[in-house]
Structures are given as C-alpha cells and as structure tokens.
C-alpha positions in Angstrom: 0.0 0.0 0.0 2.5 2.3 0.5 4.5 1.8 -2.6 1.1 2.5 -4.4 0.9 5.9 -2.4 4.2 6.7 -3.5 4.0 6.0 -6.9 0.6 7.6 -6.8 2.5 10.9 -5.6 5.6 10.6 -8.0 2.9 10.8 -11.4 1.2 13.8 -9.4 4.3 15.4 -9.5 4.9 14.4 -13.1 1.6 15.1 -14.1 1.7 18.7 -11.9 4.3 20.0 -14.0 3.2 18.7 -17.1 0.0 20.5 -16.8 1.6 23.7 -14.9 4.0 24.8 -17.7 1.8 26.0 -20.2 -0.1 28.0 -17.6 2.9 29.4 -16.6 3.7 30.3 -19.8 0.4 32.2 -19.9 1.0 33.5 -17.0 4.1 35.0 -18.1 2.7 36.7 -21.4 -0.6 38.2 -19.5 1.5 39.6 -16.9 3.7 41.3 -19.2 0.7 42.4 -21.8 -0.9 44.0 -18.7 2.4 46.0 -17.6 2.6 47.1 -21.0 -0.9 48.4 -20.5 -2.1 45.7 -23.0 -5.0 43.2 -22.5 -3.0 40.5 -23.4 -4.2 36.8 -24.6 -6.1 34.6 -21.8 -4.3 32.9 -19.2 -5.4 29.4 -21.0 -4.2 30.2 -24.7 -1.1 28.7 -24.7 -2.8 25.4 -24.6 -5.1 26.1 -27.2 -2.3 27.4 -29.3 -0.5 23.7 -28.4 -4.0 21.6 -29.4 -5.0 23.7 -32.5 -0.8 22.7 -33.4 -1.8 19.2 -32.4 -4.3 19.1 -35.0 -2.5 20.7 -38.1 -0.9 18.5 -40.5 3.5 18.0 -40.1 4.9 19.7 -42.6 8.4 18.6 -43.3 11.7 19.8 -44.8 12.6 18.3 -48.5 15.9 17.1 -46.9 15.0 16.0 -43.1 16.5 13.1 -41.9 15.1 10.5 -39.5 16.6 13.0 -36.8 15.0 16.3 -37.3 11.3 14.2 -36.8 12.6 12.5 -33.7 14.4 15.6 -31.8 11.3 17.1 -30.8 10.6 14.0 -29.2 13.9 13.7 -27.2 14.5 17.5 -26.4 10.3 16.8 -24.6 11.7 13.2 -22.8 14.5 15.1 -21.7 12.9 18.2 -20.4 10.3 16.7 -19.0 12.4 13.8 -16.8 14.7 17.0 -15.5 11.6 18.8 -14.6 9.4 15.8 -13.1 12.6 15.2 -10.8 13.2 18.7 -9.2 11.3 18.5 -6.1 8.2 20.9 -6.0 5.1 21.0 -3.5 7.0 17.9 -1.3 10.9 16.6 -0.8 11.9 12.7 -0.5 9.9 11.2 -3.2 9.9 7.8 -4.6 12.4 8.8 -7.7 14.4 11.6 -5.3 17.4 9.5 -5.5 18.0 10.5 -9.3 17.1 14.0 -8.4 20.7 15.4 -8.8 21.6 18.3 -10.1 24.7 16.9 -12.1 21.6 14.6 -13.6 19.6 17.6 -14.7 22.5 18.9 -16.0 23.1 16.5 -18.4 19.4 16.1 -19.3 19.0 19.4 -20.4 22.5 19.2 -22.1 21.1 16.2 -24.3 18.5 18.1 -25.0 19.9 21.1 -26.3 22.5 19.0 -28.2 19.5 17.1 -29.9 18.0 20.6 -30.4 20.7 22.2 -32.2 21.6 19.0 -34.0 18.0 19.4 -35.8 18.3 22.9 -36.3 21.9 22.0 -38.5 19.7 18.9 -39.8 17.7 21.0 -42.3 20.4 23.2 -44.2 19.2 26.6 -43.7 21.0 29.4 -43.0 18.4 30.0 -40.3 18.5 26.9 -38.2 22.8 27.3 -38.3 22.6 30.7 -36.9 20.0 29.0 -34.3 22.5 26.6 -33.4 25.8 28.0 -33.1 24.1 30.5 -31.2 22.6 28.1 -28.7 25.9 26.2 -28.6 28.0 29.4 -27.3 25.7 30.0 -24.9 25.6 26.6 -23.7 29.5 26.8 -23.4 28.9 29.5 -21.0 26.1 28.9 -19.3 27.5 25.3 -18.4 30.4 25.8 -16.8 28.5 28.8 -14.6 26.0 26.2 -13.8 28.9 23.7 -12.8 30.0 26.5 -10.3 27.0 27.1 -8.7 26.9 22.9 -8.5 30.1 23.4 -6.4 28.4 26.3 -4.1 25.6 24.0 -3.2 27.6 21.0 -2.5 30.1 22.3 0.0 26.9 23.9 1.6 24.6 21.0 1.9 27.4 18.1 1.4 25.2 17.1 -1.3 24.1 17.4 -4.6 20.9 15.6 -4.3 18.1 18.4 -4.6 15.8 16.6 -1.5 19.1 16.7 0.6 20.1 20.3 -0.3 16.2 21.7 0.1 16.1 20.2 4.3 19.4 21.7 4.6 18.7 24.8 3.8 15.5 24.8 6.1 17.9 24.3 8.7 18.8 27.2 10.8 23.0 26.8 10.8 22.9 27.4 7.0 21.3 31.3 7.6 22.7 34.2 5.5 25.7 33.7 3.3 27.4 35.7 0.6 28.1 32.4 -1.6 24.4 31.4 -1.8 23.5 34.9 -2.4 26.2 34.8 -5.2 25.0 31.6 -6.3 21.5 32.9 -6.5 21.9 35.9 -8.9 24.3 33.2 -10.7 21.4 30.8 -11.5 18.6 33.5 -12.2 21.0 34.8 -14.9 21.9 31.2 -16.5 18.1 30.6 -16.5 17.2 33.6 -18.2 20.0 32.8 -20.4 18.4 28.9 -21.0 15.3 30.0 -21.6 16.1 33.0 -24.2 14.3 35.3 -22.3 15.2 39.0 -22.4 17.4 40.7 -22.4 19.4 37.6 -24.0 16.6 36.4 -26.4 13.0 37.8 -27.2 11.1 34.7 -27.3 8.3 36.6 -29.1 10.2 37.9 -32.3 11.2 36.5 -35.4 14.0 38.6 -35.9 16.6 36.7 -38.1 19.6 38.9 -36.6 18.5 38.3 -33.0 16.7 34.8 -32.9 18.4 32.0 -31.0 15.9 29.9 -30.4 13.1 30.4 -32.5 16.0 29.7 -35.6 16.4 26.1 -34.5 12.7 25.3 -34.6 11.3 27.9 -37.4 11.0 24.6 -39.3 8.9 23.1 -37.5 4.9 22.7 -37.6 1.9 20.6 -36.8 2.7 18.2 -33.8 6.4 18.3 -33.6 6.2 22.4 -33.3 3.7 21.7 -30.4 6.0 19.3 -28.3 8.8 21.8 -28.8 6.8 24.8 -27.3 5.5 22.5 -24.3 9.0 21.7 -23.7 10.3 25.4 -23.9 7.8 26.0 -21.0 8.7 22.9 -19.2 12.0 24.2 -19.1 10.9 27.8 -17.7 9.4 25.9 -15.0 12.2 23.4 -14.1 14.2 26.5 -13.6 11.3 28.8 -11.2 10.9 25.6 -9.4 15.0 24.8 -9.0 15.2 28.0 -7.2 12.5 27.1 -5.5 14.0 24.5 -4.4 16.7 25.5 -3.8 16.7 29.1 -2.3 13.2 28.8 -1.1 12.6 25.1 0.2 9.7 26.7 2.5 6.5 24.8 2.5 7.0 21.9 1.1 6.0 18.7 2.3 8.1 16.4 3.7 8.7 12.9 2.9 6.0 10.7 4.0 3.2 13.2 4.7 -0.1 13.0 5.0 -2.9 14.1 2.0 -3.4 17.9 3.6 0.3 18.5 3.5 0.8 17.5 0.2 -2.1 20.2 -0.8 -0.4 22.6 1.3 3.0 22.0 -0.6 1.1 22.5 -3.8 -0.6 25.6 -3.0 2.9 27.2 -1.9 4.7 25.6 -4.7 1.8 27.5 -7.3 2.8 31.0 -5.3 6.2 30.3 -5.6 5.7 30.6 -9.3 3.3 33.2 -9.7 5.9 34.8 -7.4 8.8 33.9 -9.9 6.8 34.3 -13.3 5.7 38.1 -11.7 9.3 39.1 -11.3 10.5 37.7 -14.6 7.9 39.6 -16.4 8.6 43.1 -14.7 12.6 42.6 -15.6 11.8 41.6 -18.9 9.3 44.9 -19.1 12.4 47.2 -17.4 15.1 46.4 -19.1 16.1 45.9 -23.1 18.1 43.6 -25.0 21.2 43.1 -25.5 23.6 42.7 -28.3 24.1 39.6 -29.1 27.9 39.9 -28.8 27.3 41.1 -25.4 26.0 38.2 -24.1 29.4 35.9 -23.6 30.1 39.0 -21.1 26.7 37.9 -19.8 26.8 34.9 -19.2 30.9 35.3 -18.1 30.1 37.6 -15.3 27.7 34.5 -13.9 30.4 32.4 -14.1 32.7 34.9 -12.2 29.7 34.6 -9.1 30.0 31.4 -9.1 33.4 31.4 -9.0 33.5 33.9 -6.7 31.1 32.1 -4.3 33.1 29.1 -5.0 36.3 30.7 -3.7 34.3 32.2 -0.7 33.5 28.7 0.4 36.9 27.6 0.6 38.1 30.5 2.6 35.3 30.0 5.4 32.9 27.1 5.4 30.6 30.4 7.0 30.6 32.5 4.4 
C-alpha cells in the first residue's frame, strides 16, 4: 500500500508539471501584456495554441532526416524527466534519489545537443545561426551552472536536490554571501536557457537576433507543439530549481499525509506566480542586449559562481 501511495504521488508530480508549464507560460505573457498596458491573450491560450498545433498536419523539410522528426521528441523526454525530478510542492519522493543536479544537468545538455543538432539537420542558414548561437551559450552557461553545482555542495554536502532543500530549512545554513552569489548566478543562467530577455525575445522572429526560434522555425503541426511545451517545461524546471533550492519553504516532507501535500502545492503555485511576476517586470524594465554582449553575460555569472566558490573555501561560514 504504500509503494502505491508513493507512486501515486511521484505521477502527481509528473503530471503537476506537465499541466503547470503552459499556464505558466500564460501567466508570463498576461503579466507582461498587462504591464505594457495591453490586454493581453487569456491565461489558458497557450494550450489552445498547443492543441490547434496538435491538429495541423506536419509539414516537413525536403531534406530532413530521421533526426529532425525524432528531436522534438527527445529534447520533450529530456525536459520533462529533468523537470518531473526537481522537487516541487513535497521533498523525499519515490524517484528523489536520481534528483541530482549533475543529472539535470546533463538532461538538459542532451537536450539542447539534440535541439541544435536538428536545427543543422535542415540546411538553412536560419536553423545554423539557431545553433551555433545556442551552442556558445551553452559553453557558458555550463560551466556557470557547474560552479553554482560546487556552491551547493560544500553547503549541503550534497548534490541531491531533497538533501540540499532540508538543509537549507535548517537554521546553521542562515545568511551567506556564496548562496547569495550563487542565486543571482542561477537566475542569470536561466534567463540565459530559456532565451528570455534581455538575451533572447522569445516573441520575435527577428533573423539577426533569434536564437531559439531559428532552431525550430522549421517546424509545424505536432512536432512544433512538443517543442513549445518543452520550452515551457524548461521555464518551469528553472522557477521551481530556485524554488527548491533558495526557497525550500513549505514543502511537504517525505512521507506526509494528504493535507500536507495540498499545502505543498498551493505554496509551490505562489512560488511561481511569485517567480513568473518578477520575470515579467525585468523583462518589461530592461532591453536587450547585443548579441555579442551576451558571452560577457553569461561570463560575469560564471565569475559569481566562482567567486562564491572561492568564498567557500576561505570560510565554510561565508
């Protein structure tokens, strides 16, 4: 019986963020219309927009290969996997063993390697731009992610996400520079990851600024639908890893009872109406940037975590 409970609470969480990253995504856009003194579309377009693409007929490139039909598939596996196992409304779940960041890591690694490997599949001048784009991002935005890895595990002692998220809800972690280095680190790798401004716009076409929408201009019908769900999967796997992470308070611990889980999930869904709010306003306040300007981006993330690094090794306190 209680393996069944388990399980039953692992797919909620799978199914939970699965159904939360498209209203997130409309979230995002009717916050932002609304700042802009727009009325915006509905919160629940972005899953119309994904079933009236379910509908539509593939359309496919005159030289795709076997590997431009089957990337959208694998970028969605591997998004979904690396955002079904951070933890979000409770910690210690069946699967939290695998819950590491170096896992997650790699996940959405393969992913973006699959990504950009479809948007060279093709040919066009578009979907290479796309790529090498997304590729020196990547080489940026890794190794910054790596350092913040290194923050978190001197910290906790841990890189398992369940482990890190109690000890931070401990009292003898308190205030520290590192993890407030670490912090500003992350937000600016995610913004980076999910071509948000002032990096990407993820609502132009622009073929001198485009990262993103390059790789998968290509794309239509069912395959252009699992893209965009994973695009917002990946939004939310990086509002819930800081989350997690930074703000571990109210989830539910392992092994609780029905009205704790609830509770998790109604804090979890503030946390990210708390994180999509914030995004939106410093998307709305600020413009973007060059795209030559972004290595120096991305570079000065990797100098937090560095510096955070460093910080750690001089005093376990700081």
């Amino acid at each position: 019986m209680v393996l069944i409970v388990d399980l039953a609470v692992q797919a909620l969480q799978m199914l939970l963020v699965l159904a939360a990253a498209p209203l997130l995504t409309g979230f995002v856009r009717k916050v932002k219309a609304r700042l802009l003194r727009r009325r915006g579309p509905p919160l629940l377009q972005p899953y119309r927009d994904l079933l009236r693409l379910l509908r539509k007929e593939v359309v496919l490139a005159e030289h795709a290969s076997w590997l431009f039909r089957a990337a959208p598939y694998l970028v969605f596996a591997a998004t979904w996997v690396a955002a079904a196992l951070v933890p979000t409304f409770a910690r210690g779940l069946m699967f939290s063993w695998s819950a590491d960041l170096i896992a997650i890591i790699a996940l959405l690694g393969s992913a973006r390697f699959f990504l950009a490997l479809a948007g060279l599949d093709i040919g066009t001048s578009f979907g290479g731009i796309g790529s090498s784009r997304e590729v020196l991002i990547a080489t940026l935005a890794e190794p910054a992610m790596i350092m913040i890895v290194f923050i978190l595990a001197l910290v906790a002692g841990s890189t398992q996400l369940s482990t890190i998220a109690g000890i931070m809800l401990s009292p003898q972690v308190g205030l520290r520079v590192s993890l407030g280095l670490a912090l500003i680190a992350l937000i600016m790798v995610a913004i980076a990851e999910n071509a948000r401004i002032p990096v990407d716009n993820p609502a132009t076409h622009l073929e001198l600024t485009m990262v993103h929408e390059a790789m998968v201009l290509e794309y239509s019908g069912r395959h252009l639908a699992v893209i965009e769900l994973a695009a917002s999967l990946k939004l939310l796997l990086y509002l819930s890893l800081i989350a997690c992470v930074f703000a571990p308070w109210g989830s539910a611990p392992a092994g609780a009872g029905g009205g704790a889980y609830a509770i998790g999930i109604a804090v979890y869904a503030g946390k990210l109406a708390v994180g999509g709010f914030a995004l939106t306003v410093f998307e709305t306040a600020i413009a973007k940037m060059r795209v030559f300007r972004v290595p120096n981006f991305l570079g000065a993330a990797l100098m937090l975590g560095l510096l955070g690094t460093l910080l750690l090794f001089v005093s376990r306190s700081l």
